[in-house]
C-alpha positions as a Markdown table, in Angstrom:
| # | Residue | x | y | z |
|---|---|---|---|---|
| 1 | Unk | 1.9 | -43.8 | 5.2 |
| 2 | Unk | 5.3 | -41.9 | 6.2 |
| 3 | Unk | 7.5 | -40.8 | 3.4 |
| 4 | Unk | 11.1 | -38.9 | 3.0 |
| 5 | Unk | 10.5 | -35.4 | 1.8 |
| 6 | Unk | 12.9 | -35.0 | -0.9 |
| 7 | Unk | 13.1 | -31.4 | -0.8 |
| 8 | Unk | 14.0 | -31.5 | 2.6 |
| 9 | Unk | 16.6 | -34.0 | 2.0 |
| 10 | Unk | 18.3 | -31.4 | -0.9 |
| 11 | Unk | 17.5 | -28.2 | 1.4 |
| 12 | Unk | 15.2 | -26.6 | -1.4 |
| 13 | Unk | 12.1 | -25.1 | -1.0 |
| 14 | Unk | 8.9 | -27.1 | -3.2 |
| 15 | Unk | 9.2 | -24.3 | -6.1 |
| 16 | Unk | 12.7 | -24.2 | -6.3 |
| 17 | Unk | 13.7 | -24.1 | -9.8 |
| 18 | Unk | 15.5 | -27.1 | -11.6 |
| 19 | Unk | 18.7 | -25.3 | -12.1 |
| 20 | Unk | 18.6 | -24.7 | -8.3 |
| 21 | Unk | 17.8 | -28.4 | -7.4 |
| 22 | Unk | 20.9 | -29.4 | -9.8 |
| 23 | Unk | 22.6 | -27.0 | -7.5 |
| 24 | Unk | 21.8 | -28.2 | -4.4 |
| 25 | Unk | 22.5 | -31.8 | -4.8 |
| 26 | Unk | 26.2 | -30.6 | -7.0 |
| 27 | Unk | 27.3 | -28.9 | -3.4 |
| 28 | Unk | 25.7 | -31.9 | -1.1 |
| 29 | Unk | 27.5 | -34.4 | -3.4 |
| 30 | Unk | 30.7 | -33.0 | -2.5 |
| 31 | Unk | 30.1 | -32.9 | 1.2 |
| 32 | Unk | 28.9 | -36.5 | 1.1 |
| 33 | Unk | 30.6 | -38.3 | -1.4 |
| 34 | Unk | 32.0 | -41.7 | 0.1 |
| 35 | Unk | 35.2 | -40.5 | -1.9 |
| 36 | Unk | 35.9 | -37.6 | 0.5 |
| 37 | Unk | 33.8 | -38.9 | 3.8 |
| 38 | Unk | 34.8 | -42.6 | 3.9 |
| 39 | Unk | 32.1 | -45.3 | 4.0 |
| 40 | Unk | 30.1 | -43.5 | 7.1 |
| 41 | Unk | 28.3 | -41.3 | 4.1 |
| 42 | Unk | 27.4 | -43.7 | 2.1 |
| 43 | Unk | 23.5 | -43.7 | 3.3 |
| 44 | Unk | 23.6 | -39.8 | 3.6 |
| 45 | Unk | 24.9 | -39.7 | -0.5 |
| 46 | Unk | 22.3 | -42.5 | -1.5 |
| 47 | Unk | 19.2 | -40.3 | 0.3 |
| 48 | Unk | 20.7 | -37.2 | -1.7 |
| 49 | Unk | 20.7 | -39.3 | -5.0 |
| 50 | Unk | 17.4 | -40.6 | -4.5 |
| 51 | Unk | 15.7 | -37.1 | -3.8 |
| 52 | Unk | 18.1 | -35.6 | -6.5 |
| 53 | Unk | 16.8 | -38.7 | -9.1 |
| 54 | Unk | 13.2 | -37.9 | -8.6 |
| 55 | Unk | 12.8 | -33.9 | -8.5 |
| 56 | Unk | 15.1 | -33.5 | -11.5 |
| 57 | Unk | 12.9 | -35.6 | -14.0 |
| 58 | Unk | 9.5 | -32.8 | -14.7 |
| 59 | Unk | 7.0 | -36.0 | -14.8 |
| 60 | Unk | 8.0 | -37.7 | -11.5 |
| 61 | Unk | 8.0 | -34.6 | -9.5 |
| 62 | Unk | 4.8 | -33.8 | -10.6 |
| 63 | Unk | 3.7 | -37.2 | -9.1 |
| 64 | Unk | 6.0 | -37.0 | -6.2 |
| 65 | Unk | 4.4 | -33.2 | -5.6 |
| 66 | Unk | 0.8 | -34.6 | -5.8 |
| 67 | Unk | 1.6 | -38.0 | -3.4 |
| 68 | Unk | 3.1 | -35.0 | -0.6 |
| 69 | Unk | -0.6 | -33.6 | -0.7 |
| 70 | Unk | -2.0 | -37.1 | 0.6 |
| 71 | Unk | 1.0 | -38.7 | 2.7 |
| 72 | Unk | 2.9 | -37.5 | 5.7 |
| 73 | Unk | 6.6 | -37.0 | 5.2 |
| 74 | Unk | 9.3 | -37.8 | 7.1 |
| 75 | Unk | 12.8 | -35.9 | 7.7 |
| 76 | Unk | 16.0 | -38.2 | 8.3 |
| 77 | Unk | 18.5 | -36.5 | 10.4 |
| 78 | Unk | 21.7 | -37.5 | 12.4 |
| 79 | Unk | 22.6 | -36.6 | 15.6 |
| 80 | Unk | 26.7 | -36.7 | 14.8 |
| 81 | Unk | 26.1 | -34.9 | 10.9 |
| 82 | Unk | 23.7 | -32.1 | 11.9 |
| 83 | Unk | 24.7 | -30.9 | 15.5 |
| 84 | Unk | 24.6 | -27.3 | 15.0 |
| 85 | Unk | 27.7 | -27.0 | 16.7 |
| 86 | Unk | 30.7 | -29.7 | 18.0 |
| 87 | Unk | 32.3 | -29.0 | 20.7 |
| 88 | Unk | 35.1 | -29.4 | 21.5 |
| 89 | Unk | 35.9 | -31.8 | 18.8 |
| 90 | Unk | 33.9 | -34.8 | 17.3 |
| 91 | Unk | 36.7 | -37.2 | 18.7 |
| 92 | Unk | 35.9 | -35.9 | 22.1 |
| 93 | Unk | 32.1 | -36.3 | 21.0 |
| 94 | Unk | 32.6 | -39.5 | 20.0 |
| 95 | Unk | 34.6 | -41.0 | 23.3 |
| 96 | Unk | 31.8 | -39.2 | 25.8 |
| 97 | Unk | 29.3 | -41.3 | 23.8 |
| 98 | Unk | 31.3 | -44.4 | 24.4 |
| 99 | Unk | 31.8 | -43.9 | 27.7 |
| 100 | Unk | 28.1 | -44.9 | 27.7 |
| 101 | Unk | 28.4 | -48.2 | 26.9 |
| 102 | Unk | 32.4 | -48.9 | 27.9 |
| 103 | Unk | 32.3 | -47.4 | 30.8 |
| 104 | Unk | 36.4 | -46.8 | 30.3 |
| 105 | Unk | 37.9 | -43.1 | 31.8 |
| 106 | Unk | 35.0 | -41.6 | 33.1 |
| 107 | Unk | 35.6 | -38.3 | 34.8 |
| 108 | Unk | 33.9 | -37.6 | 37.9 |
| 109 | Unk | 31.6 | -35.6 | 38.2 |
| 110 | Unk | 30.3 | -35.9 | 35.0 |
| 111 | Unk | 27.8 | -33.8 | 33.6 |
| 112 | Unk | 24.6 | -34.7 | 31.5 |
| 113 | Unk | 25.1 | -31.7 | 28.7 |
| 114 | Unk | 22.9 | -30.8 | 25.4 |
| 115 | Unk | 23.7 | -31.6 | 22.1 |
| 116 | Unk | 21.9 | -29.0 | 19.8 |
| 117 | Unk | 20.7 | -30.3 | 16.5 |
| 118 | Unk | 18.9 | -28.2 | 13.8 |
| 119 | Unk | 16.1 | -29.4 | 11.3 |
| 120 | Unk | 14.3 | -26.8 | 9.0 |
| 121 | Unk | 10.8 | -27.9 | 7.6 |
| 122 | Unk | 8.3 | -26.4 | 4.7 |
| 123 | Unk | 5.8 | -24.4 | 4.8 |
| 124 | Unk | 3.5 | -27.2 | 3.6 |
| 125 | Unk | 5.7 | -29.8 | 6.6 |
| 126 | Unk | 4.7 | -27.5 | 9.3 |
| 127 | Unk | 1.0 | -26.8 | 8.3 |
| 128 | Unk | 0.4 | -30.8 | 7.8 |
| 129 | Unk | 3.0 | -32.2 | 11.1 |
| 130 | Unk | 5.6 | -34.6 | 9.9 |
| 131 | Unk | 7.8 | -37.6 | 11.5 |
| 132 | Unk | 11.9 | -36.8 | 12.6 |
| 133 | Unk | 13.8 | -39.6 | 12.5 |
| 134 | Unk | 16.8 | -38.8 | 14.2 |
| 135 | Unk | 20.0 | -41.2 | 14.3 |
| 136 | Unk | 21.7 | -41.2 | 17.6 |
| 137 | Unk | 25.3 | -42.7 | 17.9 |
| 138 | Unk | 25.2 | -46.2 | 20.1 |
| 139 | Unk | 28.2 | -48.5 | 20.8 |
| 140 | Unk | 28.1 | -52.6 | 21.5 |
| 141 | Unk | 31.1 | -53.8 | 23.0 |
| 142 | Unk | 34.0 | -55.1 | 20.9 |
| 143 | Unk | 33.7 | -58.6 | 20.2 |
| 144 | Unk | 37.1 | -59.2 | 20.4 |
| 145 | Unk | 37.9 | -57.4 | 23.8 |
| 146 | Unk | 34.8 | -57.4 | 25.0 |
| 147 | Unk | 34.8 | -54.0 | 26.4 |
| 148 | Unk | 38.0 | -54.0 | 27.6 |
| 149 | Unk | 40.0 | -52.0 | 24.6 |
| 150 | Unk | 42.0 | -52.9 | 21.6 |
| 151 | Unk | 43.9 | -52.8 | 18.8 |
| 152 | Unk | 40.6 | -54.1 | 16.9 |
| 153 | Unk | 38.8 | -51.5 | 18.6 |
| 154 | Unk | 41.1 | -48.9 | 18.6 |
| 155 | Unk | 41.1 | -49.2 | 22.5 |
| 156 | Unk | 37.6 | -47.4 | 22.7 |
| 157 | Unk | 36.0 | -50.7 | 23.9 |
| 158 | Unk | 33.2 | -50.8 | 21.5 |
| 159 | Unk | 31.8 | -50.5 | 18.0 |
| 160 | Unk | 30.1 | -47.7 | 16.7 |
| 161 | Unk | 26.4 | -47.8 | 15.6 |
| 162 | Unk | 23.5 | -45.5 | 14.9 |
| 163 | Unk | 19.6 | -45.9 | 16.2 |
| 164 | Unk | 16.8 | -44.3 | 14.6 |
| 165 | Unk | 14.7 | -42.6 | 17.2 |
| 166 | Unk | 11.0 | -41.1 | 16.0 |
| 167 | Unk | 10.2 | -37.7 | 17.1 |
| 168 | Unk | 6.5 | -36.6 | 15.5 |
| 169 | Unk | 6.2 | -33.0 | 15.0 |
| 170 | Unk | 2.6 | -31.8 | 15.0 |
| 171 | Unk | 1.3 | -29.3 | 12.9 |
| 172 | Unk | 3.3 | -26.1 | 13.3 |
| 173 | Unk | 2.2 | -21.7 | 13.4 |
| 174 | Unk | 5.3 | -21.1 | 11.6 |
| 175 | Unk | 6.8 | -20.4 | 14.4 |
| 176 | Unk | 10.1 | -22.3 | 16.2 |
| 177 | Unk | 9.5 | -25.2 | 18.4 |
| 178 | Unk | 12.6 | -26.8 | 20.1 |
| 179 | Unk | 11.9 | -30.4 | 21.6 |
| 180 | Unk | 13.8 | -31.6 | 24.1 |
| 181 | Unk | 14.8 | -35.5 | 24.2 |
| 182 | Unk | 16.5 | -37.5 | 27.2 |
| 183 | Unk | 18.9 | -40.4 | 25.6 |
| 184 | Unk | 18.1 | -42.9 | 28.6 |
| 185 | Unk | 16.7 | -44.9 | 26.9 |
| 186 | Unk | 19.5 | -46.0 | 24.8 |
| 187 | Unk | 21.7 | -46.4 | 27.5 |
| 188 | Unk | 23.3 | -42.4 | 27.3 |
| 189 | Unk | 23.4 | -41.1 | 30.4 |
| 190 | Unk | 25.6 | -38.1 | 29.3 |
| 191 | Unk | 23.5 | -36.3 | 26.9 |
| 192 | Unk | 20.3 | -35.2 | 25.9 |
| 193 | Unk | 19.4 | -33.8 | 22.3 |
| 194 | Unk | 17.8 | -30.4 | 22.0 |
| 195 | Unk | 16.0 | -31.0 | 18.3 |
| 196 | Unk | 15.6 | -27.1 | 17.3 |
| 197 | Unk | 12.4 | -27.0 | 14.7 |
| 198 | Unk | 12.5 | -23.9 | 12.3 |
| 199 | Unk | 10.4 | -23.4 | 9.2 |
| 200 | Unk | 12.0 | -22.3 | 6.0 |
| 201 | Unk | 13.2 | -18.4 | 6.5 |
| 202 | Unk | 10.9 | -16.9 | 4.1 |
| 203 | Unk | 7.8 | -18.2 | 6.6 |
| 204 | Unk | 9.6 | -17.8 | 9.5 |
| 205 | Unk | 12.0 | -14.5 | 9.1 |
| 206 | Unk | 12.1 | -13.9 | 12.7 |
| 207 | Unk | 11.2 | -17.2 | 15.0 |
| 208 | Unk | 11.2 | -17.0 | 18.7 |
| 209 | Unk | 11.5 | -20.9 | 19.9 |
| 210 | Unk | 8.6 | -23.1 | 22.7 |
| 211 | Unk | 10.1 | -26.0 | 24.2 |
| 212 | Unk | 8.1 | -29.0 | 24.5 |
| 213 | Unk | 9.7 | -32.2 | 26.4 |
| 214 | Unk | 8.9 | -35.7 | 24.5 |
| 215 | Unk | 9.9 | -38.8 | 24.9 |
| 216 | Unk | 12.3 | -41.0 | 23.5 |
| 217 | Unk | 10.7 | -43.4 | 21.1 |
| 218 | Unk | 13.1 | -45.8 | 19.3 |
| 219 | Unk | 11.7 | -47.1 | 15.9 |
| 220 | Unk | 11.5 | -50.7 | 15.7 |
């Protein structure tokens, strides 16, 4: 059985204090609130809710903390909300992916170039392995243009999607692993993900980063 770990989804560690689990979802609420991010973070503020709901009431985390000892977890993550860095804008991000699938203004010469994304585990994650589910932006062509651009559109060709793809991280030394994950498979041609694997600081104060190739496996 695979199952979200909630303090992974607030960015606490499992003995963080109540106080600093109130905190933690107070300063991710504000990031993610539909309110300020539009209707694009309204999965990423219902996850926070859900983990926020459960490790806030004493009794259910107990239960929660005892069902982590038996099941392996799983850590959500999006390509387009945790790319350690966006360069040089997320518009520009967001037309190279299209390109993919439109096939409208692409340069020559293109380059297949990394996109860098960061996930930090537990202590307990890393000793046990644990699933990454990482959302990668796809595109199907506009139904009213049919690829061509539009008003409908906004002359991009194409409407924008996200795929869950399954990375499975086995069981960790503490130490960083960074796995490396060609995109062909969804049709991107343009990218590949670098998924950067670092246990919480206090475990791993000084990491020095394997890279291990894996393939792209998209989740039914």
């Amino acid at each position: 059985m695979v199952s979200r770990n909630y303090y992974l989804v607030l960015g606490v560690a499992s003995n963080e204090s109540g106080e600093g689990i109130r905190s933690a979802y107070r300063d991710l609420a504000k990031q993610l609130h539909p309110d300020h991010v539009g209707p694009a973070g309204a999965a990423a503020f219902r996850e926070i809710t859900e983990a926020y709901d459960v490790l806030r009431d004493p009794s259910r985390r107990r239960d929660y903390d005892d069902s982590l000892r038996t099941h392996r977890t799983e850590r959500r993550v999006s390509v387009r909300r945790d790319l350690a860095e966006v360069r040089p804008s997320e518009e520009a991000l967001s037309c190279r992916f299209a390109r993919n699938f439109t096939g409208i203004g692409v340069p020559k010469g293109e380059r297949v170039e990394a996109l860098d994304v960061e996930i930090a585990i537990s202590k307990e994650e890393a000793e046990r392995g644990t699933r990454v589910c990482l959302g990668v932006p796809v595109f199907a062509p506009c139904g009213a243009c049919r690829g061509r651009g539009c008003d409908d559109c906004g002359w991009q060709g194409g409407t924008e999607g996200e795929r869950p793809v399954a990375i499975d991280l086995p069981p960790m030394t503490g130490r960083g692993t960074t796995f490396v994950m060609p995109l062909k498979g969804l049709g991107i041609h343009n990218f590949y993900v670098r998924v950067r694997v670092r246990v919480d600081q206090t475990v791993e104060p000084t990491p020095r980063a394997t890279r291990t190739d894996v393939q792209l496996r998209p989740l039914r």
